[in-house]
N, C-alpha and C positions, 0 to 999 in steps of 0.2 A: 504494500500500500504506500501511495507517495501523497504528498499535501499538492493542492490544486499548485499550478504552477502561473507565475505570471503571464505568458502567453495568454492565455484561455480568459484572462480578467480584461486584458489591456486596451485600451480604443487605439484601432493601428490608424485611424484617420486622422494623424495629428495637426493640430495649428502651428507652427512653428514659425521664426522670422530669421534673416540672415542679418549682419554686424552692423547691417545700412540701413536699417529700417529707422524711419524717425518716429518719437516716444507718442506722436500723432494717432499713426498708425498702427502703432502697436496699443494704446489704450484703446481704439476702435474696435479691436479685435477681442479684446477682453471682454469687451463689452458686448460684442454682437454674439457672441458666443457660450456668451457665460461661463468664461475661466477666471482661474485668479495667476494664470502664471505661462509663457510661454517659452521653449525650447530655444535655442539661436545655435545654427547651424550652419557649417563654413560648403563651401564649393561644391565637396563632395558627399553632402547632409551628414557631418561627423558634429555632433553635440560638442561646442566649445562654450554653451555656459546656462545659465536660464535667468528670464528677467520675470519680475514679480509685480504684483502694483503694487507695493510697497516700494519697488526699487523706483516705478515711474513717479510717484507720489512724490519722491526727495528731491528730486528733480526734473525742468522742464526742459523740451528743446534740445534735445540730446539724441541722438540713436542710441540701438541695441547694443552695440561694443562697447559705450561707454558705459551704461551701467548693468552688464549682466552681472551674474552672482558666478565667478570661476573658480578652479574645474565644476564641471556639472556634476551634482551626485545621481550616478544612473544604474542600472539595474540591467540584468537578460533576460531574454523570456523563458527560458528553460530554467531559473531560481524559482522558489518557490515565494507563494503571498507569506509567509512566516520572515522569511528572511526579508523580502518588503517593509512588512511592519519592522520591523526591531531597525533597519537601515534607516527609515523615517523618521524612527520615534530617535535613532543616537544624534542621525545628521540636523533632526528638525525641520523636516520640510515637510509638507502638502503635496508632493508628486514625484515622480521616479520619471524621467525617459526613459524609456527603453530602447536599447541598443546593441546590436549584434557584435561580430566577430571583430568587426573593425571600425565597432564606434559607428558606427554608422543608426540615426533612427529610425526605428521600425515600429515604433508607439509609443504612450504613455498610459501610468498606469496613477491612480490617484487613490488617498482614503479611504472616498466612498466606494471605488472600486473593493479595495481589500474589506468592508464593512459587508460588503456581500456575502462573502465569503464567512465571518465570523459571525454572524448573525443569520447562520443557514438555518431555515427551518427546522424544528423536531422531524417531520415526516421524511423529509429528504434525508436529513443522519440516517433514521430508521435503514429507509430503503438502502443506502450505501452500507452499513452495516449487514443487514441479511442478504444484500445482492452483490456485493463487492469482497465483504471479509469471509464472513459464514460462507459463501458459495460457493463463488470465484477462486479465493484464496484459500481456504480451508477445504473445500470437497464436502462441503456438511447438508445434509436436507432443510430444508427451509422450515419444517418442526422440529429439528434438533436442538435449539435455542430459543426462548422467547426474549425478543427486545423491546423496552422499552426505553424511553426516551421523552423528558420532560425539562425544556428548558436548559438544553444541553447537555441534562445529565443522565447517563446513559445506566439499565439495568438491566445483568445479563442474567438469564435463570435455566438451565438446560443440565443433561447428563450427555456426555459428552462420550467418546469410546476410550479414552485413555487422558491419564490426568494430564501428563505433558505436552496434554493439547489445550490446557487450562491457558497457561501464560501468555502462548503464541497468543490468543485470539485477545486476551486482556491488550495484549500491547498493542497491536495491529488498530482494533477498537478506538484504543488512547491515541490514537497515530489521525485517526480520519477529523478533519475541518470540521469546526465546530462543535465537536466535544468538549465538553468540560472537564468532566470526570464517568468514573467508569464505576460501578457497582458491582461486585463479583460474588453472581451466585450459582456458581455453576459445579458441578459435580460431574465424577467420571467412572464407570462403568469397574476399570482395569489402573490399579496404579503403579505403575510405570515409573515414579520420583527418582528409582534407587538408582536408572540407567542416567535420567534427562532431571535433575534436580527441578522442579518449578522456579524460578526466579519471577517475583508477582511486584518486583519493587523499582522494576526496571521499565524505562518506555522506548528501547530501542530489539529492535526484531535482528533475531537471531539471523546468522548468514552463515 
């Protein structure tokens, strides 16, 4: 199981300006669009900085080169909205470009974007839970587990065919977007500990 990744959040139809743009035009843009922050982008669309209204508010009559915010703080689409969040919340910003191999942009991803994500419905955990971990990932029947889920908090009650299938699905569980926490009531037919110890305190899957 992997955390959504930025790709799949991102709006790849970005607004962006280049170093020439005067702060005219680029407060128009903010405006007609309803951003609070644009990309600035040299020749060969490689992110060299991002302007704010904040940055145009300090200043009038200027272009983009003169008051971007440099280097840009940008992000790939292949990281995940986890690593998003914590990059936003250390660097302090409101948005991420996104950017390929060579710096180049390919979108942006914002907040409210990642707010999606963390504010996923009870029902959709559910479903990715029994269709994704229990299923997909485990081999399990779709009656071998009862889940519940209420407000992100997840509660697992089933017998299981071997206890060292307990931890795997605890963690994988704790692994999926928008969980909070995990409830562990599950039991197992055959116990198995003495070969595969359970480890129930850990939220990284075994390899």
């Amino acid at each position: 199981m992997r955390h959504a990744k930025v790709g799949f959040l991102m709006t790849d139809e970005v607004i962006s300006v280049v170093g020439r743009t005067p702060s005219a035009d680029m407060a128009a843009l903010l405006a007609e669009h309803d951003i609070s922050g644009l990309p600035v982008v040299d020749g060969d669309d490689r992110v060299i900085g991002v302007v704010s209204q904040t940055d145009l508010l300090a200043r009038a009559d200027v272009t983009a080169q003169e008051v971007l915010s440099a280097p840009a703080v940008t992000i790939h689409a292949e990281q995940t909205v986890t690593e998003a969040a914590r990059l936003m919340t250390r660097r302090g910003v409101e948005r991420l470009p996104v950017v390929d191999e060579e710096d180049r942009l390919v979108g942006i991803v914002t907040r409210r974007d990642l707010l999606r994500v963390f504010l996923r419905p009870d029902h959709e955990i559910r479903r990715c839970l029994i269709e994704d971990v229990l299923g997909e990932t485990m081999g399990l029947g779709a009656d071998a587990v009862d889940v519940h889920v209420v407000d992100g908090l997840v509660t697992m009650d089933g017998l299981l065919a071997r206890s060292s299938q307990i931890p795997v699905v605890l963690r994988l569980a704790r692994q999926v977007d928008g969980v909070v926490a995990v409830t562990d009531r599950l039991t197992a037919r055959f116990d198995d500990s003495r070969r595969a110890p359970p480890d129930r305190s850990t939220n990284s899957v075994p390899r």
